[in-house]
Every structure is written in C-alpha cells, then in structure tokens.
N, C-alpha and C positions, 0 to 999 in steps of 0.2 A: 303783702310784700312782693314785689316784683324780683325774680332769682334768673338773672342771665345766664346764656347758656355760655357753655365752657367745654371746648372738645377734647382738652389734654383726659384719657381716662386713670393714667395713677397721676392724681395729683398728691401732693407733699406739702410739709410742713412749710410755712411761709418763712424766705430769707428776708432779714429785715437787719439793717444796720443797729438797732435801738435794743441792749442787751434783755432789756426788759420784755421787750417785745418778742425778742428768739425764744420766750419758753413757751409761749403759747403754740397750738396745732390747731391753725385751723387750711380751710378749703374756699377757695385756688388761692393760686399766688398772686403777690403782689405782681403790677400793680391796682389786680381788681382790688376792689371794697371785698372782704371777709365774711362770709355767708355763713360757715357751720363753724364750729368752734369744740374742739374735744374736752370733756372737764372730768372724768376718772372713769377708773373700773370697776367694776365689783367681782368679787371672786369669796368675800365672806360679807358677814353679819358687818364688821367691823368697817368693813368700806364704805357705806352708808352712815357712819357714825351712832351704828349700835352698839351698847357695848353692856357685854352682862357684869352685873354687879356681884359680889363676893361669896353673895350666898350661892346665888345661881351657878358660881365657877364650881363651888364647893359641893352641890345637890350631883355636878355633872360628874366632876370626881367619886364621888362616892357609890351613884348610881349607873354609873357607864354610859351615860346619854353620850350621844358622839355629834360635833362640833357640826356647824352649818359649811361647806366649803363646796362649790358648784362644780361639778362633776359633767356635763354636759346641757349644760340651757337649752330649752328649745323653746317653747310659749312663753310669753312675755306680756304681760298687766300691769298701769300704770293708773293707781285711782286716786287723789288725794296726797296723803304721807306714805302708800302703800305703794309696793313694787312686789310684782306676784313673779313666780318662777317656778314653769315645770322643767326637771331636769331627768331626763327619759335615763338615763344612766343609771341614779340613785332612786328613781321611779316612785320621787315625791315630787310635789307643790311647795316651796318655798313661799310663806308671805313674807316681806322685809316690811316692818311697822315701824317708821323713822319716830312717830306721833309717842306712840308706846314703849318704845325704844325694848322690843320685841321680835323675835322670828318665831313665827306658827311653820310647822312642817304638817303636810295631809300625806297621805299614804294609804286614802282608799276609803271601804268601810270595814268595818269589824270583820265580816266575813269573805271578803276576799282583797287586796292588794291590789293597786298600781300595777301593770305592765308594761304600758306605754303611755306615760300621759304629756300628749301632744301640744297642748294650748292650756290657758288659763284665763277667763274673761271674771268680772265683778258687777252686778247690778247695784240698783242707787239704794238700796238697803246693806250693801255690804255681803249678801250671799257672795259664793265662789262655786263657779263651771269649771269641770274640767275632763276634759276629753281623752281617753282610752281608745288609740287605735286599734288595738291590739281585742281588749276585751268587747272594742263596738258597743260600749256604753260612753255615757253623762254622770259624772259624779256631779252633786250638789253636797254644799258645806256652808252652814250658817258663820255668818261673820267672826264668832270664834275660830273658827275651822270643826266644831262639832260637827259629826255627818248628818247631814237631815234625808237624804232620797238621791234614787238613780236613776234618769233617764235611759230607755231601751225600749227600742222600737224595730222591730223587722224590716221598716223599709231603711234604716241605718247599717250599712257596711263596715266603711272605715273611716270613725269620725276623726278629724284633725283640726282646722283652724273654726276658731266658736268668733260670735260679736252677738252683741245685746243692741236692740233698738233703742232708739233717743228717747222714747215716750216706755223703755220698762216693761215690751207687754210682750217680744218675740227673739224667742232664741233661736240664732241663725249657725248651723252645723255645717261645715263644708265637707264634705263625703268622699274622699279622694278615691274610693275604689268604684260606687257607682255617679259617680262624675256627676254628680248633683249640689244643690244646696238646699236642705232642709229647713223650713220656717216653724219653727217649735213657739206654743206657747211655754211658759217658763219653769210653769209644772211637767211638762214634758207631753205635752198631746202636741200631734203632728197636724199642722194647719196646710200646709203645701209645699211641694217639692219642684224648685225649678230647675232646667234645666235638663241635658241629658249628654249622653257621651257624642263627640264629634269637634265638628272645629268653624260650625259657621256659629251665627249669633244665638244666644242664651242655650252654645252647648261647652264642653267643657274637655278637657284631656287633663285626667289628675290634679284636682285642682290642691291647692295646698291652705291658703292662708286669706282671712276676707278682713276687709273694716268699713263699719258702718259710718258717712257724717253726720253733720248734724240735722241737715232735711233730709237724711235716710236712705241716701244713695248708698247699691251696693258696692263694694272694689272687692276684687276679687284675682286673685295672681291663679293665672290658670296655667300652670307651671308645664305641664309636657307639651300645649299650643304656643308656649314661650311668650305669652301676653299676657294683657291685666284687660279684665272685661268691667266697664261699668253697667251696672242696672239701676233705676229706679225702685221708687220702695218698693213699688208692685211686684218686681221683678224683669220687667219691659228693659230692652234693650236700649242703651245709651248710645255705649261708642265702646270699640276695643284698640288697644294700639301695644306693638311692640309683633317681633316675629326672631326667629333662629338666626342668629348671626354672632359677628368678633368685635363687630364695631360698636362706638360707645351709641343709645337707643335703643337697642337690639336686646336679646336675655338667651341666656344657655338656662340656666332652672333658676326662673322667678320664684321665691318664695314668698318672705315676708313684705306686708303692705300696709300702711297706716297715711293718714292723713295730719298733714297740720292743721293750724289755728285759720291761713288762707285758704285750706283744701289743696294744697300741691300734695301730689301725689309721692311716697317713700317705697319706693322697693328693692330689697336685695335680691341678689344674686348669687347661689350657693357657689356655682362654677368659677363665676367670674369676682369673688369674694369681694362684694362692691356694693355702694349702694345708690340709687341711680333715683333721680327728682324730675320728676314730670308734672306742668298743669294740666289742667281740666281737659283741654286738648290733645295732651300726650304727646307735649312735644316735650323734648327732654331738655330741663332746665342748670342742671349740675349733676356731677359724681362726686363722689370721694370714696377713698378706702383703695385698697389693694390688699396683695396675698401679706401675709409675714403676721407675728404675733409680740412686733411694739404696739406702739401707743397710736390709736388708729388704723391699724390694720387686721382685717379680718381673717380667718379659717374656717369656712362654712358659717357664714352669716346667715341666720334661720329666719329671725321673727323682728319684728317692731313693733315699738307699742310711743306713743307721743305724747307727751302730759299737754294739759291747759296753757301751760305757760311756754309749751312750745321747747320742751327739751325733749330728749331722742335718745330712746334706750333701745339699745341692740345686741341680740342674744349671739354671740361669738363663740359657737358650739364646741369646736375645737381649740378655741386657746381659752376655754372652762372659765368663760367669762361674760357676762353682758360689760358693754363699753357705753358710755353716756355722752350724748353732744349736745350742745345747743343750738339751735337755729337764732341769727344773729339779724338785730332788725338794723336795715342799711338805708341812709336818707337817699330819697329819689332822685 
C-alpha cells in the first residue's frame, strides 16, 4: 500500500457531510482517501468482548480475585485471538484470549514478583517473554501462563523492548542501560551482542523498543539519538533516519516501533504523543494522534504491536488504555 505524505502533524477526525460517515475517526482529512481508521479501546476484559460467565463472577466474589482493569500499559503483543499486556503499574502481564474468552494474568515466578515488566513478545508455540527492567532478567511462561524458567545473564543490564525471530530460534533483548542489543537463543544462552553506546552506525543512546520483519530485519527506536536504526539479520547496518526536532519527521523520544503487512515503518513518540509512518527509506509517510485523552488521542504513547491483518494496537500509558486502529487499504 502506498501511504502519502501529509504535513498537517495533529490531524483530526474527518468532516464529512454524510451523518453516517461523521462517527467514524479516521487520519487525514478529507479530501485525501482515509488511511488509518480508530475502532475501540481497551481498558478491561470486556472491551475485547470477554466476558466472564456466572460462576467465574461468583468464584471472584467469594474469593477476592480482583477484576482485570489496565492501570498503566507499557508492552504490547499481538499473536493470533491473543493481546498480551505488560502493565508496569500492577507489575503484571495481561494475556486477553478473545479465542478462550479468557484473561491469564503472570506476576512472575513463585519466588519472586514482577518489578517492572517492560515488554511482552509470544513464540509460535505460544510460550510468553517478559522483560524485568528492574530485576534485569527474562521471565518465561508456557502458554497457560504456568512459569517454566528465567533468562539472566550478566552481560544484561536493563532489559526493555524483546522480539522473537521469524524462523523461532533467537531472542532479541534491547538493553537500554548498556546500549546494546542481545541475540539470545530461546532458552536463554547469549549468542551476541550488537552494538554499543554512541551515535554513529550499529551504536545506540537508550535504546528502548525493536521489531523484527519478516526477512529479519532489525528496527530499532534508539530513543535518546532520536532515531530508528535499521540492521540486517546479522546485525550489519542498513540505514538510520530521524534526528532532535518540533517538526513533523523529526522525534523528541521515539519509543514504540512495529511494522506492517507492507513493512512501513510505525513509531511513537512519548513527547510528542503521536504516531508517525515511515517507509523503508524513512521518509515520513503520515501522522496521526495528538496530546488529549478522547478517542484517538494519546498521553505517553509507549509501545505497538500490528496484527497480520494489519490492525494497530497501541499502548496509551497515561489514559490506562491501549487504543486499536486499522490501517485501511486505499485503491491506487
């Protein structure tokens, strides 16, 4: 899909004569063609169309289980009927299982808790990663969410943004204190660490958040250089784009990055509470979002994550919500 550029940076919901047409939100205005498109929030179980049945309400009443309601999102995982959700606040892992019509909460292992759990990624078995800045480990959890093992390794600082390879065999840790990126196999042995602290090519300042495509390319929001570094599988230098600015291209703190079904590029922007489409070149293709806490608008927009079919979930840290869009395919 080819995604024109558009320089207005708060774009709004589309005026449109056709009443029908005024309740939708999407990004830019008429009279371009309609690119993104908003379709709900999540803030509980229930916004997903979970919904516990009579006995489960009654187990909760009796036993005090207290209610799923999103406290702070940060890491965001999209596999299947699955929507995974670390929320550093309640310093669990939400799974949402539309399939099951089910929410799994993690909170660690038996013998120690959650402190900060940054990210959340899923392999093609269904395990679950999740990242402890704080503790400087790797939780693993088998697809129940039973705990199976934890990744720790000394050359790991402070792990934050996780992604899993296409082929299942390497787990990739973004290190945000020593400004690396760790190549883990999946049991947790350290294969190699690219990268180092600085600001020319395959080095890094705080990086925060990565996504892997489908041939393997890394992206990588290397949040205090105010860019997105591409690498190859190897690790080898692609291209980097993006630098310190107010204008729209530009980033104050790149966080979240994920790719679509095209490979255009998705990143927010904590600062600039936005989220900004770039191709493969890095040239900037569309915005959408701004500050405020309706419908489409962000307060510290952290993470993305992009399903197969090309919808867009993003973790809305401060208005205690992921917000859901679609990318909308437009005739050439």
């Amino acid at each position: 899909m080819k995604i024109f550029l558009y320089l207005s940076f708060f774009l709004i919901v589309t005026n449109t004569l056709n009443a029908k047409e005024s309740k939708r939100l999407v990004w830019p205005q008429k009279p371009d063609s309609a690119r993104i498109e908003y379709l709900s929030s999540i803030k509980k179980a229930d916004d997903l169309g979970i919904k516990k049945g009579f006995f489960a309400r009654f187990s909760d009443f009796v036993f005090g289980k207290d209610s799923v309601l999103l406290a702070a999102p940060f890491g965001i995982e999209v596999a299947g009927d699955r929507v995974y959700v670390s929320d550093v606040s309640a310093k669990r892992v939400y799974v949402f299982d539309k399939e099951n019509n089910d929410v799994l909460w993690l909170e660690g292992s038996k013998k120690e808790r959650f402190l900060y759990p940054v990210d959340v990624v899923s392999d093609n078995k269904g395990n679950i990663y999740v990242s402890d800045s704080v503790r400087s480990k790797i939780y693993v959890f088998e697809k129940d969410g039973d705990f199976k093992y934890i990744i720790e390794n000394k050359n790991i600082q402070r792990p934050v943004g996780l992604a899993i390879s296409p082929d299942n065999t390497k787990l990739y840790v973004v290190d945000a204190l020593a400004s690396k990126i760790h190549v883990m196999s999946l049991d947790g042995k350290l294969i190699s660490s690219i990268g180092r602290k600085g600001d020319g090519e395959v080095e890094f300042n705080r990086p925060t958040y990565i996504d892997v495509g489908r041939d393997g390319k890394l992206y990588i929001a290397d949040s205090m250089n105010h860019r997105v570094q591409i690498l190859d599988k190897d690790g080898k230098y692609i291209r980097s784009f993006g630098h310190l600015g107010q204008q729209v291209g530009s980033f104050a703190n790149p966080r979240g990055i994920a790719i679509d079904s095209d490979n255009n590029i998705y990143v927010s922007d904590t600062l600039y509470n936005a989220v900004q489409i770039f191709n493969q070149e890095g040239e900037l293709l569309m915005v959408f979002g701004n500050y405020g806490n309706r419908e489409g608008e962000f307060a510290l927009p952290v993470n993305i994550a992009i399903s197969k079919e090309n919808k867009i979930y993003i973790s809305d840290t401060n208005n205690r919500r992921v917000q859901m869009f679609k990318r909308l395919d437009v005739p050439n």
